[in-house]
N, C-alpha and C positions, 0 to 999 in steps of 0.2 A: 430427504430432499437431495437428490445430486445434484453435481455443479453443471453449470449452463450448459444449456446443447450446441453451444457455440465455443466452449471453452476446449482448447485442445488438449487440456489435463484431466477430462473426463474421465477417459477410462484407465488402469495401471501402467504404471510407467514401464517403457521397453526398454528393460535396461540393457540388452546385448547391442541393442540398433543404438541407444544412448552411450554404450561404450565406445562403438564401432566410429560414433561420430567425435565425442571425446574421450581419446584413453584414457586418460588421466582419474577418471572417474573406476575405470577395473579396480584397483586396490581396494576403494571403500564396498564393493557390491559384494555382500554375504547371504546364505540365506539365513533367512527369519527362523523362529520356533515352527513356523508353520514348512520350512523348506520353500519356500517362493525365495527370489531374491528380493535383495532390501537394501537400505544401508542405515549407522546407526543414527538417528536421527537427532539426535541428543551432539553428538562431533559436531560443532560447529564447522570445521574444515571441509565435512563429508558432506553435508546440507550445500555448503557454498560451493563445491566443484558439482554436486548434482545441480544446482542452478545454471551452473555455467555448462553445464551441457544441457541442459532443456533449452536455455536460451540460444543456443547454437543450431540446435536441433529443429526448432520449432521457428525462431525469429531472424536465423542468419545473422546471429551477434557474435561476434567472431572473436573480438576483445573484451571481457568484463570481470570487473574485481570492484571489489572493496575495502577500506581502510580495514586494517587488525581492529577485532573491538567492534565495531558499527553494524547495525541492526542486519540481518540476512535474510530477507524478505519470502514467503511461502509463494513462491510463483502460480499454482493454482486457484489459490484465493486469491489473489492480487487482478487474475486474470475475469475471475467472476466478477467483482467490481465493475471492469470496465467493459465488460457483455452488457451487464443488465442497465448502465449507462447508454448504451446503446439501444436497447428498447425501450429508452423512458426518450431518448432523442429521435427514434425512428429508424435506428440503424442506418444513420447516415456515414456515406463514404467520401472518404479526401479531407487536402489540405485548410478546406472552406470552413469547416468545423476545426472551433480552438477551444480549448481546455487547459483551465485553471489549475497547475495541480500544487494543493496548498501543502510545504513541507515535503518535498520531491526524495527527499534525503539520498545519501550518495549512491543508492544504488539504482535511480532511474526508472524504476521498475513499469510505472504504470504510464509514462510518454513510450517507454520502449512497448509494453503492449499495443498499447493504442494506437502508436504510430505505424508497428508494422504492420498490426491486423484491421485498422481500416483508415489510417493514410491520413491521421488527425494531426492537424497542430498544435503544438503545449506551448505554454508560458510554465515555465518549473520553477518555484519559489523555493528557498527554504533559509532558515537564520544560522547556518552555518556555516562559514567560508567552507570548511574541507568539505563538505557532502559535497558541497556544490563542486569546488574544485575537480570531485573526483566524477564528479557527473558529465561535466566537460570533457576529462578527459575519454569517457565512455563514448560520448558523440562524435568528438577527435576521432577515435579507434575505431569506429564503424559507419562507413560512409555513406549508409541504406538507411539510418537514421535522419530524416533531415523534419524541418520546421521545428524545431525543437529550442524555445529562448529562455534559459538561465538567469533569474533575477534575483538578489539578494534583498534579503528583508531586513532591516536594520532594526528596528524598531520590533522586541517581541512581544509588545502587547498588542499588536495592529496582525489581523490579518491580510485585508485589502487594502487598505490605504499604505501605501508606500511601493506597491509592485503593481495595484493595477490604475492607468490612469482614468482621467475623469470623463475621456470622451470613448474609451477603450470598449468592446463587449466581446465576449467570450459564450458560447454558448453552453457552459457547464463548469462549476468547481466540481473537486474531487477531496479530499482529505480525512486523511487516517490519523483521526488526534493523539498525541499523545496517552497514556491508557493510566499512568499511575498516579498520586496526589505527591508522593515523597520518596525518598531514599528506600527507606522500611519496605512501604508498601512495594517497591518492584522487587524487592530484594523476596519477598515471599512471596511473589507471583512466579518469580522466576525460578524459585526453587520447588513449588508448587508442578510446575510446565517440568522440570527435567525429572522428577519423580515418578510424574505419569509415562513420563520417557522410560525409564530404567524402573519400570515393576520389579520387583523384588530386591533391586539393592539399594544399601544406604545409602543416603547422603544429606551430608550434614551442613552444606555448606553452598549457597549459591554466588557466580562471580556477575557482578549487575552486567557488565560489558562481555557478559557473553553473548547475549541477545540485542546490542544497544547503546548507541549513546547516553548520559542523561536526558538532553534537549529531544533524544528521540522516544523516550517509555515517560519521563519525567514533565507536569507540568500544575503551578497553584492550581488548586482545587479537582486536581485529577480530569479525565474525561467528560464529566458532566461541567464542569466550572467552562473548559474549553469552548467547549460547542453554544453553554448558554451568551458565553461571551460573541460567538461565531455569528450566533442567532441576532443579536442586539449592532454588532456591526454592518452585517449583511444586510439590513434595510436600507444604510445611508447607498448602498450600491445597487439597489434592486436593477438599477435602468440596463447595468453595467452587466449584468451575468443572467444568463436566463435559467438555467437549473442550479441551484445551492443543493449539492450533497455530501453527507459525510458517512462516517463510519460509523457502527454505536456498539459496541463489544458487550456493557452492560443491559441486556434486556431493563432489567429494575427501573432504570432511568426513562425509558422511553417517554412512560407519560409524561413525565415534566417536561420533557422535551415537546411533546405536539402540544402540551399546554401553553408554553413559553410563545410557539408560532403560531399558536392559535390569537394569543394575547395581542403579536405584534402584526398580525393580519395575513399571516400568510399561505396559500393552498400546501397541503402539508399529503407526502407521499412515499410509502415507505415500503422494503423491500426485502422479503427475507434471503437470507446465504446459508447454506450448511454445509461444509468439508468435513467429512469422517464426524468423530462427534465434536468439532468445534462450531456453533452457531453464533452468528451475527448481522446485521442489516445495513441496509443502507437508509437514512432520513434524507428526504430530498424536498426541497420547496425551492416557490415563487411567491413573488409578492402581485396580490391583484391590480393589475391596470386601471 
């Protein structure tokens, strides 16, 4: 399954036109075993400046960084997300259309897609002063970004109550839940991910903050705990959001999950993703009027 015929990371990436546009990016571009150019994907430094040139390249973001440590987000699949949002919404263009995006973390990622490629307005949540902090500053640096509002969530067991109000509607959430139950668990997920990175050599040792905050891999009862709480939330606001979607990385869970919205009434709509071989979907509902 390739990515969206809307996504502009569809086909391999150019990286002399991606140099051409940030230099800063030539140091990291080597070729692969196979002789194509590449860079090692595994360098968190080399992922974040290839970000910062796709986003330059492709979205005219001219300023973008993130805190040392904090998650560094797959711009292709981040981009598929907000495509196929767009065909469950009709491919609507402009500011008219607002989006929820629950847990925005500091790199912005998916107002800045949304925003530049079809002119949507975000509400950007997330329970971390610095994400946010640096998210701002993102907005600040790039003046082609706009309708974009920054809300802090205080409370981290609430996802809607406290950032959206009670007469407020948005035409769609977004959220990529946290993915781990504990410490442990990401620490072997993560070491799992840079192993498949680096075939054939050792390693013995994974650092959790190289992919991550805790608040961003980290949360009670991991991804299924998340969403079913999401699930159980999301009714008191049905009136308020018209598409609920999120992420779901574990297939295994699915059914309990359309079981859970099944239970609580609600039309249940789901979407598959595939980048290289990582596969994941999107779960999307409404509540019946």
């Amino acid at each position: 399954m390739p990515l969206h015929p809307r996504n502009k990371h569809k086909d391999k990436y150019d990286f002399p036109e991606l140099i051409r546009v940030f230099p800063s990016l030539k140091p990291f571009v080597k070729p692969n075993k196979f002789g194509n150019d590449s860079i090692d994907f595994s360098n968190q430094q080399a992922v974040k400046t290839l970000n910062q040139a796709l986003l330059k390249s492709y979205y005219q973001i001219d300023e973008w960084d993130i805190p040392s440590q904090y998650l560094i987000p797959p711009i292709p699949g981040r981009g598929d997300y907000i495509h196929h949002l767009a065909d469950l919404l009709g491919e609507p263009m402009g500011s008219e259309t607002k989006i929820l995006d629950i847990g925005t973390g500091s790199s912005l990622i998916y107002p800045i897609i949304g925003n530049r490629d079809y002119g949507w307005s975000f509400i950007a949540t997330d329970i971390d002063p610095t994400s946010l902090e640096n998210a701002h500053t993102i907005i600040e640096d790039n003046k082609k970004l706009k309708n974009i509002e920054l809300r802090y969530q205080k409370n981290q067991r609430d996802i809607f109550l406290g950032v959206l109000n009670s007469k407020e509607y948005v035409d769609a959430c977004i959220c990529n839940p946290p993915f781990h139950a504990s410490h442990e668990e990401a620490q072997k997920g993560t070491l799992r991910k840079m192993r498949n990175l680096n075939k054939g050599k050792k390693i013995k040792k994974a650092e959790l903050n190289f992919g991550g905050q805790s608040n961003e891999l980290i949360t009670e009862g991991g991804e299924k705990q998340f969403i079913f709480n999401m699930i159980k939330q999301s009714k008191r606001f049905a009136k308020n959001v018209g598409w609920f979607t999120t992420l779901v990385s574990k297939e295994s869970i699915v059914p309990a999950i359309k079981s859970s919205l099944v239970h609580h009434g609600a039309k249940v709509h789901i979407i598959e993703m595939e980048q290289g071989n990582k596969k994941s979907r999107i779960v999307a509902w409404k509540f019946k009027s």
